[in-house]
Structures are given as structure tokens and as C-alpha cells.
N, C-alpha and C positions, 0 to 999 in steps of 0.2 A: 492165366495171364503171366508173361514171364517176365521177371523184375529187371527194370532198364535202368543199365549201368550210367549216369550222370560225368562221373567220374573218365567211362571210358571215350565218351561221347567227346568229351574234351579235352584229351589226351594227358590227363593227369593224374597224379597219382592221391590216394585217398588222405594222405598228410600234406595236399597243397596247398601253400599260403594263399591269403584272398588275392596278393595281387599277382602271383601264377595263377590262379583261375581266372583273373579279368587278363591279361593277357592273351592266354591261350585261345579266349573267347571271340578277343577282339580281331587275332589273325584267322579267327575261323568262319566269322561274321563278314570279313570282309572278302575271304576265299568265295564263299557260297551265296553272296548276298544276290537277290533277285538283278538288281541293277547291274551288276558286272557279269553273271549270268542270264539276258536275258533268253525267255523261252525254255530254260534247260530244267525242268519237272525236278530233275534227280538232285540238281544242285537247288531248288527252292525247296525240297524237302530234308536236306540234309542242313539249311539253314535253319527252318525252324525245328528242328532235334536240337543244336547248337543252343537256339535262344531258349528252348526250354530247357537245357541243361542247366544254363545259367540263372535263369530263372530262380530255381533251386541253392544250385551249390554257391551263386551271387550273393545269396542272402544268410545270413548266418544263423537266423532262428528254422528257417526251411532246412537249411541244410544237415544242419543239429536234428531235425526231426526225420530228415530224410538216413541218414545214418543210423538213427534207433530202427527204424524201418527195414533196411538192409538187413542188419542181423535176425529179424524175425519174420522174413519177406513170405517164406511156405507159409510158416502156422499160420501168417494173415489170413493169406489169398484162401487158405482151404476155410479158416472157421468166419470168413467173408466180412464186409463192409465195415460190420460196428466196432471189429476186434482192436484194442488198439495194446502196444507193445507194454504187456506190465498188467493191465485191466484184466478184474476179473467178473466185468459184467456182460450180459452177452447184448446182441444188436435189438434194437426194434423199429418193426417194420413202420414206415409213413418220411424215415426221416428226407429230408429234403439235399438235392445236390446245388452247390454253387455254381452260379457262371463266371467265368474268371476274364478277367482283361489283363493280366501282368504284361509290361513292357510295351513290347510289338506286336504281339500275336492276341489274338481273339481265342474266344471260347472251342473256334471248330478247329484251328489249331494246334491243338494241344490232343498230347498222345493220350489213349484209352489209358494207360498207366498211371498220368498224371492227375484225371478228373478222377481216378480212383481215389491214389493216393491224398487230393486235396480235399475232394467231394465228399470222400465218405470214411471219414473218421470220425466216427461217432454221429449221433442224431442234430439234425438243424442244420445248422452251419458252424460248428465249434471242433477243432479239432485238438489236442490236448490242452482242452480247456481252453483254446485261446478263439476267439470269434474269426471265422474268414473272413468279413468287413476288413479286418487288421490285414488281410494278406492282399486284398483286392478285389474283393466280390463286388455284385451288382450293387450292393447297397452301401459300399464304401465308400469315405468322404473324398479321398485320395483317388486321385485323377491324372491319367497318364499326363506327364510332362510336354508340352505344345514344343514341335519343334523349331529351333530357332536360328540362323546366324549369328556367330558371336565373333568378338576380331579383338586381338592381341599385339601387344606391340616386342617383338623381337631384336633383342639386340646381336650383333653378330661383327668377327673383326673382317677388317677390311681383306685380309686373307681369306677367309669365307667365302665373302663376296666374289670375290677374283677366281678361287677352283671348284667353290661349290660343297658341300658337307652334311652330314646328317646329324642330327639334333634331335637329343631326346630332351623332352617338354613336359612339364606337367600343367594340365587344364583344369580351371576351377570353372563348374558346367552353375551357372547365374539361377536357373530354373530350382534346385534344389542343395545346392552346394557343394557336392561332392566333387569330389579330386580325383583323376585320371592321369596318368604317362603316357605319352602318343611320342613316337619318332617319326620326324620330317625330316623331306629331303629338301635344305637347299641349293636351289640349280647354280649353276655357273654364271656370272654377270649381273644377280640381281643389282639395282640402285637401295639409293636411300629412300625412302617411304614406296617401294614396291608392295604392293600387298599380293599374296601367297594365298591362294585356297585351296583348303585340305579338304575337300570332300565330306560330308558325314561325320566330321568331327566337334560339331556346333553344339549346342544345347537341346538335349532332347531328353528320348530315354533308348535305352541300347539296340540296335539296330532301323533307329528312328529321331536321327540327330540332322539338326542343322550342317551349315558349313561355318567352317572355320578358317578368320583371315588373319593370316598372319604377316603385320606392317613390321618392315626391315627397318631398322636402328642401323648404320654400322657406323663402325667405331674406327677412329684411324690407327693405323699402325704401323713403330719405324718407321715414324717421320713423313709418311707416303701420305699423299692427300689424292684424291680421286676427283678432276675435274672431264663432265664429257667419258669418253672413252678413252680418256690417256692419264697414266700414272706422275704424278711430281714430283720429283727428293731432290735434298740440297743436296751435294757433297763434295766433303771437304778435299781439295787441291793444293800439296806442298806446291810452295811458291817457283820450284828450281822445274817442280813436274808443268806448271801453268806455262812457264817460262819459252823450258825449253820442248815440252811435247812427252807424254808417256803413258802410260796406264796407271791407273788407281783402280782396287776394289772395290764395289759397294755391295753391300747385303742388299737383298732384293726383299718383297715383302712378305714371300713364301719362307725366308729365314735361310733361299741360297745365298751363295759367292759367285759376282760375276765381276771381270775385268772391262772399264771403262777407258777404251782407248780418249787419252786429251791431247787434242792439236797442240802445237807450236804457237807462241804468243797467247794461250787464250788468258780472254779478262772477267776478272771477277763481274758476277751475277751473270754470265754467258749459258746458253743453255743448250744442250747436247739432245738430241734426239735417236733413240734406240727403238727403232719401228717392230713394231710387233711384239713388243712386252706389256704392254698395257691389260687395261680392261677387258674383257669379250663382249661385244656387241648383245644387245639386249636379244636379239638373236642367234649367236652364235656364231653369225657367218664371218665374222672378223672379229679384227685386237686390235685397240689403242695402241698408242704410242708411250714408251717409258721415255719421262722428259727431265735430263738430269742437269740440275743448277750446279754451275763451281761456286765454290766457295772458297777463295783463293788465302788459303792460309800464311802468313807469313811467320820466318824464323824465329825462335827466342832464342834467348842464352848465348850468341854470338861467341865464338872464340875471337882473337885477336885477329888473325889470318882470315876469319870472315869476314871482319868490318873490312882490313885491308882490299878485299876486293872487291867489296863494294865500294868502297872510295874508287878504285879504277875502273871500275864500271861505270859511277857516277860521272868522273872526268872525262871518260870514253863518250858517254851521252851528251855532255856539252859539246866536246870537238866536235859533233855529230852536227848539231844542234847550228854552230857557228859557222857551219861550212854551208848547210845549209841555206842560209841568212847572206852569206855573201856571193 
């Protein structure tokens, strides 16, 4: 029988960290997985290669044992079953093979390699000393994790929101505690308490998880508040530009520079409408409206020649005012 590389099966190399091999696993899990392969033999067999790799190199006491293994894989396989890396006792005959359930996969599952490798180290069920109950046998107390929905709450800025981004997460799985990094994508226009689900990313055990929901937090930014599908900012307007008509800049909340043409006469708290900057439709097919507030600033620090002309501006507006009236 020829010794099956774990390592290669998951494109890694023999000094890779656990979370390069969870990783590696998880993009290979979701390549070949039955459900986004339906029907395709070649790709449900090369999932479960995958999950029994990991299986293995997952685990750090397997793997530690699988590595002493690798270096003495011949002299095993020729002096057979009972030999184990270092022992210098030989096999006897009656001993008993385990049934295994690790993870996702069942006993028929699993490669002639592996029930070698896990089966038959030694007599019973012990294999460097340590009992297979500890690994997963039929008689183990430890019971594959039931798979569940689980749902988290995402916080993200209001820019997120608006172009959409990916997001690397880490998931605490409720069922046995452990911690995973998962990257999401999210879409363009979500709202606030939108929930998001990830597919297979729930509480389970590896390649037999729940989904996972992920509820949108966002967060306002630069000033912008999101009401409906249209964007809201104050911004600020010199009193001479309100006046007499111009352009002012505002930052937008992607962190451009755009020019706000301002009418002639406009009054404070008046609000400007810039169609098609907005939110994207919960579908995509359209954009709000960016809805921009003046904020009509007036002068400080007056030179003398500025009061002067407001004082004849002020008089101007009386004549105005009296001619009116008569």
C-alpha cells in the first residue's frame, strides 16, 4: 500500500502552521463539496481525500503521529499491522480494527490507508499507547457536533455599506468553542439589521456546519446619515457664496472631493438634491439621492471696510423695504 501524502492532498507544506492547514482546507472543502458539486463522483471524492487529510494534519496529536509514520512508512507496511515507529515487539494475531466517525465522513469513507494507519497500531484499539475511543471510535464518548445555525452581529461603516467589501471574521463555533477566520463578502446597499447568510459557516464540525447569519451594524460616517435610499450631510456655506451663488466642496462619504454648485439667494437649512449619489437600491437597480443641507456660515473677524459695507447694504435693504411700503 503506498503512503498517502496528507500534506500534498492539501497543498501544503510539511512545516504549516494549524491555521495554513485550516485554511487550505476550508478553500478545498468548499471547491469540492457535494452541494456545489452536485452529481460530480470526481469532485465528491476528492472531498473526502480533503476531509480525511485534515482529519489528520487538523489535529495535532494525529498529526505528530502521522509524521513519525512518514519517516518509517516501508519498514511499516513490509513487517505489517502491529509494528509501530521505535517498538521492538512484533504483532499478534486476533487484534481488533476500529470503526471511525471523525468529522463528516463515516467508516466506509475513509482510505484503505487511514483504517490501516488508525486500525492497526498495535493490538485492541490503542495505538501509541493512547486508546482510539480518545480519537473517535465506536465506543467514544465524543459525538460528532449536531449541526446548527448561528448568527452574529456585524458592525461595518456606512462606506461599506454604500460599495460593498470583504471582511475577514473570526467565528467562535458555540457547539465546542473553537475559533475559525472566514472572509465575507459584503454586497453593495446592505441596510441596518440586514442579515447576511454564509452558507456552511454555522456550528457544526468541518464540512457539516450550520449557516451562518450575519446582522449589519453600520456605523455613520462624515457626518452622512442614511435615511431610505438617499444620503444626508450638512454643509457648510460662506455667507457671500449663499448670497450670491457658487460652488463649495464637500467630501463625500467614500472620502472623495466633489463641487456643490449653490443657487443664488439660498437660505440657511435649504437643501440641495444631487440625484444619483445616494444608496444603491436593495437591489441594485437604482441610487438614492445625495441630499445636501447649507449651513449658511457667517463672517468673523470683520475688517473695518467689511462692516462699512454692510452698513450700506443694510441701508440699501431699508430703501428697498420703504419703497416698497409706499
Amino acid at each position: 500500500m503506498d503512503f498517502k501524502d496528507y500534506y500534498e492532498v492539501l497543498g501544503v507544506s510539511k512545516d504549516a502552521t494549524e491555521d495554513e492547514i485550516k485554511s487550505a482546507y476550508r478553500r478545498l472543502a468548499r471547491k469540492y463539496h457535494p452541494d456545489v458539486n452536485p452529481g460530480d463522483s470526481s469532485a465528491e471524492e476528492r472531498f473526502k481525500e480533503v476531509a480525511e487529510a485534515y482529519e489528520v494534519l487538523g489535529d495535532a496529536e494525529r498529526r505528530k503521529h502521522y509524521d513519525m509514520l512518514g519517516a518509517d512508512w516501508e519498514r511499516y507496511s513490509k513487517a505489517g499491522a502491529g509494528w509501530q515507529p521505535g517498538a521492538k515487539w512484533k504483532a499478534q494475531p486476533g487484534y481488533k480494527r476500529a470503526t471511525f466517525t471523525f468529522g463528516n465522513l463515516s467508516d466506509a469513507d475513509f482510505s484503505d490507508f487511514f483504517k490501516q494507519f488508525f486500525g492497526g497500531f498495535g493490538v485492541g484499539n490503542t495505538m501509541f499507547g493512547r486508546d482510539l475511543n480518545d480519537l473517535g471510535g465506536r465506543n467514544s464518548t465524543r459525538r460528532k457536533p449536531a449541526k446548527r445555525d448561528i448568527e452574529h452581529e456585524l458592525e461595518i461603516g456606512l462606506n461599506e455599506a454604500l460599495t460593498g467589501s470583504q471582511r475577514s471574521i473570526e467565528i467562535s463555533d458555540p457547539t465546542d468553542g473553537s475559533r475559525r477566520r472566514i472572509v465575507v463578502t459584503i454586497p453593495s446597499g446592505v441596510r441596518d439589521g440586514t442579515r447576511l447568510r454564509i452558507a456552511g459557516e454555522g456550528a457544526g464540525s468541518p464540512g457539516a456546519r450550520g449557516n451562518l447569519y450575519l446582522k449589519m451594524k453600520i456605523r455613520p460616517e462624515r457626518g452622512y446619515e442614511l435615511r431610505g435610499n438617499d444620503l444626508h450631510v450638512d454643509l457648510d456655506v460662506p455667507l457671500t457664496v449663499a448670497v450670491l451663488g457658487g460652488e463649495v466642496e464637500l467630501t463625500t462619504v467614500s472620502g472623495e472631493t466633489i463641487s456643490v454648485k449653490v443657487p443664488p439667494e439660498t437660505q440657511n437649512g435649504q437643501v440641495m438634491r444631487l440625484r444619483g449619489l445616494g444608496m444603491p437600491s436593495a437591489k441594485g437597480k437604482s441610487r438614492g439621492d445625495l441630499m445636501v443641507r447649507a449651513n449658511v456660515v457667517l463672517p468673523r473677524n470683520l475688517t473695518d471696510r467689511e462692516r462699512e459695507l454692510f452698513r450700506e447694504l443694510e441701508q440699501l435693504r431699508k430703501d428697498l423695504s420703504s419703497k416698497d411700503a409706499s
